[in-house]
C-alpha positions as CSV (number, residue, x, y, z in Angstrom):
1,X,106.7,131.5,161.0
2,X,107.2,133.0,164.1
3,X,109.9,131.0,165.7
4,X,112.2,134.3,165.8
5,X,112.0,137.7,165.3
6,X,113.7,140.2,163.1
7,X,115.2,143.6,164.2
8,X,117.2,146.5,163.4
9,X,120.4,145.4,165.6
10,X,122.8,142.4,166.0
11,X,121.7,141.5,169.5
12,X,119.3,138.5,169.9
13,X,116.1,139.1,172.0
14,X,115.8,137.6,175.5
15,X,114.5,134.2,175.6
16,X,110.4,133.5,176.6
17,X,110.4,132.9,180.2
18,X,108.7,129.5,180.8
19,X,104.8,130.4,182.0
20,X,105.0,128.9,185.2
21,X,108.0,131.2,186.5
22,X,106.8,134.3,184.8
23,X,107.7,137.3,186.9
24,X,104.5,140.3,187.8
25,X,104.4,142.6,185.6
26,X,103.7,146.0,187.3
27,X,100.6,147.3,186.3
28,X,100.4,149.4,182.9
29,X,98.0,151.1,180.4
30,X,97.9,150.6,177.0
31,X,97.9,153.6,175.7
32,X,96.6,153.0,172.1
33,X,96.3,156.0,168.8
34,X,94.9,154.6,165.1
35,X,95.4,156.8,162.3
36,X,94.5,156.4,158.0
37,X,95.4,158.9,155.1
38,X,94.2,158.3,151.5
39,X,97.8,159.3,150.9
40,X,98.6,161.5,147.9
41,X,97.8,160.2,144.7
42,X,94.3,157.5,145.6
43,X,90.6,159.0,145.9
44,X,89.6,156.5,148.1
45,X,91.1,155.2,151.1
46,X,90.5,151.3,150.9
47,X,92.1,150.9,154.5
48,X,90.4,150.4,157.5
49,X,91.5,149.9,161.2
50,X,89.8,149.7,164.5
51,X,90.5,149.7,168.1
52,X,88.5,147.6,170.6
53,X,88.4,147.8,174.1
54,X,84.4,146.2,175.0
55,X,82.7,147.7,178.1
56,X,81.8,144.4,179.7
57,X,85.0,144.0,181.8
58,X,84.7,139.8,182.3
59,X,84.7,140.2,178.9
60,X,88.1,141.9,178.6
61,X,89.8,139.7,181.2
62,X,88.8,136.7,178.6
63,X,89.2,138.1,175.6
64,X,91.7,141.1,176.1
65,X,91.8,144.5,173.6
66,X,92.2,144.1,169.7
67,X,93.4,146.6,167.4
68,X,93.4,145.7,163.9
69,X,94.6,146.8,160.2
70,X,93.0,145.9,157.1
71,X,93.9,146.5,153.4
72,X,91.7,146.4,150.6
73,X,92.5,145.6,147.0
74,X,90.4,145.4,144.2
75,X,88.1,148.0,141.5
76,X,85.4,150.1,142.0
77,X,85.5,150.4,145.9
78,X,85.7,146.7,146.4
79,X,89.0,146.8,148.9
80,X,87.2,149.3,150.6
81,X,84.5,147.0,151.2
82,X,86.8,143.5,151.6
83,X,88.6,145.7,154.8
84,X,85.6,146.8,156.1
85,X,84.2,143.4,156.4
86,X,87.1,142.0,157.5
87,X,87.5,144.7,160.6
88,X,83.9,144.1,161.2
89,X,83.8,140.3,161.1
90,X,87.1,139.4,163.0
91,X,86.2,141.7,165.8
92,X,82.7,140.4,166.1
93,X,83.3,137.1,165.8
94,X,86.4,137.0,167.9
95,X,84.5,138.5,171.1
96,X,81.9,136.3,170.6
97,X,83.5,132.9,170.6
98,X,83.2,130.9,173.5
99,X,87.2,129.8,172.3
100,X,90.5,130.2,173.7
101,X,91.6,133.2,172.5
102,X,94.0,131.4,169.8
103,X,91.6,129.4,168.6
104,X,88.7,132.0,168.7
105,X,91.2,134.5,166.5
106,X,92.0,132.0,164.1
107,X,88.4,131.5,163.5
108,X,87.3,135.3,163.3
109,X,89.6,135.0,160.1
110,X,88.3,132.1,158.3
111,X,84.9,133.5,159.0
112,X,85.5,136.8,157.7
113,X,87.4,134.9,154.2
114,X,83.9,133.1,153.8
115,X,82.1,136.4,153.5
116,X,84.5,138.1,151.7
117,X,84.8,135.4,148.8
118,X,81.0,134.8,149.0
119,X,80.2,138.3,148.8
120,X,82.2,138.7,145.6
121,X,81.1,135.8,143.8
122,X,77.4,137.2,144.2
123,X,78.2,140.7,143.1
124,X,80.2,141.2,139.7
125,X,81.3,144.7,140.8
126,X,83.0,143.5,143.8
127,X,84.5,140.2,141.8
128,X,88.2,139.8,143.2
129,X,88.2,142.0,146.0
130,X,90.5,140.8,148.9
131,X,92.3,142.3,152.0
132,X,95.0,141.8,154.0
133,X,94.3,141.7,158.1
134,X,96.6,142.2,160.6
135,X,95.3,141.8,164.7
136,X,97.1,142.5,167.8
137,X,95.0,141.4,171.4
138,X,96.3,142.3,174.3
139,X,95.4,140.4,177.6
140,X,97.3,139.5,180.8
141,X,100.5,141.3,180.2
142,X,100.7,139.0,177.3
143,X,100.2,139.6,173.2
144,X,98.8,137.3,171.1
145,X,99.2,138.2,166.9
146,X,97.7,136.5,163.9
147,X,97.9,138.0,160.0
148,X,97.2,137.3,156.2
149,X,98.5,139.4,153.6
150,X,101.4,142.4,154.3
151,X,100.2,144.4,157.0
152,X,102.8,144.4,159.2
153,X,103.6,144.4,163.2
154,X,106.2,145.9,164.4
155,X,107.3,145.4,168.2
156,X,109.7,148.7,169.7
157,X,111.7,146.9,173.2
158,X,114.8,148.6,174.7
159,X,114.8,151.2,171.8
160,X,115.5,148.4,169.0
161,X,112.9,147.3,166.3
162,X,111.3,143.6,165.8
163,X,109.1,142.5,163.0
164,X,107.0,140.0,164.6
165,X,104.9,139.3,161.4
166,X,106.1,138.1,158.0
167,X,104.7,139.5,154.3
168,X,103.1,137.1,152.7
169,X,104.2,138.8,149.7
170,X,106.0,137.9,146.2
171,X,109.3,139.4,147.1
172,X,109.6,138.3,150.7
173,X,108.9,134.8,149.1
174,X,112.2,135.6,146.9
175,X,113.7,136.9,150.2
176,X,113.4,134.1,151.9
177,X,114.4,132.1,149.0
178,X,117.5,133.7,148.4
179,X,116.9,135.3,145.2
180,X,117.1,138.5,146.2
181,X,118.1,140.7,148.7
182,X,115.8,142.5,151.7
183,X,117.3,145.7,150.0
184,X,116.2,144.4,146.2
185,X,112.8,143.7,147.6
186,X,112.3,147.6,149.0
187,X,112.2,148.6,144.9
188,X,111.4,145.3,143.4
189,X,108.5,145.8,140.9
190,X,106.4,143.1,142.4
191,X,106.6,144.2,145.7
192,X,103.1,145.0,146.2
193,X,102.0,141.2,144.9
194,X,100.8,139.4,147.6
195,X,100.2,135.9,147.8
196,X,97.9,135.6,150.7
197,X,94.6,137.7,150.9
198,X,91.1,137.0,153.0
199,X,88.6,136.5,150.4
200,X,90.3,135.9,147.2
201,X,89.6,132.1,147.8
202,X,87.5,130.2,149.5
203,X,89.6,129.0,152.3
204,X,92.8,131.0,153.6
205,X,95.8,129.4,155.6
206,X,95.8,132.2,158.8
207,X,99.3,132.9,160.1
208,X,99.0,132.6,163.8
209,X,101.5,133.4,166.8
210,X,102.1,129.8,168.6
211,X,101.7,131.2,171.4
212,X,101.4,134.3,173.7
213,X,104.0,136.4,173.9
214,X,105.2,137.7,177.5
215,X,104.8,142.0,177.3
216,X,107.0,144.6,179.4
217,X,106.5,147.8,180.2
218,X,107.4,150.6,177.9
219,X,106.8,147.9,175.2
220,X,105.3,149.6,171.9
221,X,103.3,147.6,169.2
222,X,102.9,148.8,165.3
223,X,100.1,148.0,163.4
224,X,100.4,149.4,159.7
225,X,99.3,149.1,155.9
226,X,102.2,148.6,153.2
227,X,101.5,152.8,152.6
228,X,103.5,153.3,155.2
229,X,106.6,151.0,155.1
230,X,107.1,151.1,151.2
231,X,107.7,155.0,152.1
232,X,109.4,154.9,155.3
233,X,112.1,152.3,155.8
234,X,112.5,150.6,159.3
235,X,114.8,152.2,160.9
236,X,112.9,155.7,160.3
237,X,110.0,154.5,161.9
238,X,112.0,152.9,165.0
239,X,113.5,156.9,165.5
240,X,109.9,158.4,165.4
241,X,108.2,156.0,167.7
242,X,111.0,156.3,170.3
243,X,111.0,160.1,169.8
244,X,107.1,161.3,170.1
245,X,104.4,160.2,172.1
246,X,101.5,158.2,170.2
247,X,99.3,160.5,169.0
248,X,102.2,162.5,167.8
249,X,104.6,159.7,166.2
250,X,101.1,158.2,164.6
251,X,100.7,161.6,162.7
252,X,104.8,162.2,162.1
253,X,104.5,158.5,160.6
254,X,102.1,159.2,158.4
255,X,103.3,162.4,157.6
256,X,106.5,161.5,156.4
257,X,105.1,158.8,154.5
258,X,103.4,161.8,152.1
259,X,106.9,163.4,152.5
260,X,107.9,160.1,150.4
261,X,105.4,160.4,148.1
262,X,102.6,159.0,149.6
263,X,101.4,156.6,146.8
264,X,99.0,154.6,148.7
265,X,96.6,154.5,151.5
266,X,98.5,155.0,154.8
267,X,97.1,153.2,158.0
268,X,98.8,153.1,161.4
269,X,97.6,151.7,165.0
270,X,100.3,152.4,167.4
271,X,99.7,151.0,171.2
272,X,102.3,151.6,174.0
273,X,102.1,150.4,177.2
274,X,103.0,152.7,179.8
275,X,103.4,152.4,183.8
276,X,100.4,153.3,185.6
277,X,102.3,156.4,187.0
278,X,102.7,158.0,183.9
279,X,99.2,157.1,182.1
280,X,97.5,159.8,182.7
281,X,100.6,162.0,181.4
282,X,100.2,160.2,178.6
283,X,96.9,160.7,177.4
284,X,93.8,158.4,176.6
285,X,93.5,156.3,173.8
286,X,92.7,157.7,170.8
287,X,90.9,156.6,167.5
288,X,91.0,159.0,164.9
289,X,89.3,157.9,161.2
290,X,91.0,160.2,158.9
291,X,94.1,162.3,159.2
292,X,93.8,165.5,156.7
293,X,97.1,167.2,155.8
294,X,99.5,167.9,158.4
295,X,100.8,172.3,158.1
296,X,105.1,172.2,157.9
297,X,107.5,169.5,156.9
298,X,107.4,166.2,158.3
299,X,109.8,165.3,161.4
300,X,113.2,165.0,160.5
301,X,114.8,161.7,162.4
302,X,117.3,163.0,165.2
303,X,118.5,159.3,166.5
304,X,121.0,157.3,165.1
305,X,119.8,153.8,164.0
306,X,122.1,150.5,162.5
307,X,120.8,149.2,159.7
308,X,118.3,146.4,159.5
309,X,119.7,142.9,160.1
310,X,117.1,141.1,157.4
């Protein structure tokens, strides 16, 4: 699933180096914003996200940061519920494995589906409530990714645009059957059915990164619900990452996403690592629950960007 990315121009990525020549990195800091809107049109915001950097330090140089996205579905509050048990129980569980990292992730997942299905089989309210989960840990100048569902992550290198996750969606199924196009999908009427969801079953097949992948500096990572890309296509997001800082770009994103219409729940966790020179320029990370309406029009793009190569 991850064997290669996708991105906004014709160039293919650099090859992995092999671990055993990999070059120093020079030091960085990640600095990290997280951002949710109800959107326009919903009265409850069934998205939840979370950055986590623990205060034990041997336990960051084991485990690394996490910064995760969830997306509720379901009645009466239950999404709400499904993503705020899934944040909670991944990053728990995850930090307190005794498990590789790799292992310890995919684990924090299937826990978290066991609670979610159990928890709406034994309340009738909640019945069908699921989420989608999307987690990014950074550790050792190296990322390490795992999703269900179509919360997507993005990765922003030498000002082009990789997908590094893959929907696990109805149309993208299409999509990667030939059916129909990536540009049918964008306005398909089933493109917010999704095949893959923690707690709608009792077991969940977690989509896991093989392995690490090797960061550089200047890199940028995107964590974000569907609220966001369903109203701002890729190559609009690409311009207003490369042209704010995080903070800034994590409410312009959002922003033009109500711009759009704003039809559901809009979540975004944007981390960008920057040279230690230029940290403290930069600002400190940043968690911010709930973004209220933004004065002005949203940020017009002012870079030119090729169309998607999907």
């Amino acid at each position: 699933m991850f064997a290669r990315w996708k991105k906004s121009r014709q160039e293919s990525p650099k090859k992995e180096r092999d671990t055993r020549s990999r070059r120093v990195l020079p030091a960085y800091e990640p600095v990290v914003c997280v951002q949710t809107d109800v959107g326009c049109h919903r009265e409850i915001n069934e998205d939840h996200a979370r950055y986590i950097k623990p205060a034990d330090p041997d336990l960051v140089a084991r485990k690394g940061t996490l910064l995760i996205v969830a997306d509720g579905m379901g009645g009466h509050a239950a999404g709400e519920v499904a993503s705020q048990l899934a944040v909670d129980i991944i990053s728990h569980r995850y930090y307190q494995s005794r498990h590789e990292p790799r292992r310890a992730l995919k684990e924090a997942f299937e826990e978290a589906n066991r609670v979610i299905h159990k928890q709406a089989r034994e309340h009738a309210i909640q019945n069908g409530m699921g989420t989608t989960a999307t987690v990014l840990v950074l550790q050792h100048g190296e990322v390490l990714f795992a999703h269900v569902g179509d919360s997507r992550l993005y990765l922003i290198r030498d000002g082009h645009l990789y997908t590094l996750s893959e929907d696990h969606s109805l149309v993208m199924e299409m999509v990667r059957q030939g059916l129909i196009t990536a540009t049918e999908a964008r306005n398909h009427e089933d493109k917010n059915v999704i095949l893959r969801a923690l707690g709608t079953k009792p077991e969940v097949d977690v989509a896991v990164a093989p392995a690490p992948l090797e960061v550089q500096p200047s890199d940028q990572f995107l964590v974000c619900s569907d609220g966001l890309y369903d109203m701002v296509p890729d190559e609009e997001i690409l311009v207003i990452m490369l042209d704010a800082e995080p903070h800034t770009a994590c409410e312009n994103l959002i922003a033009l996403a109500k711009k759009r219409g704003g039809h559901d729940n809009i979540t975004v966790g944007l981390v960008r690592l920057v040279p230690d020179a230029e940290a403290d320029r930069a600002g400190s990370a940043r968690d911010t629950r709930e973004v209220k309406a933004l004065p002005g029009d949203a940020p017009r793009p002012t870079r030119e960007v090729k169309p998607l190569d999907r």
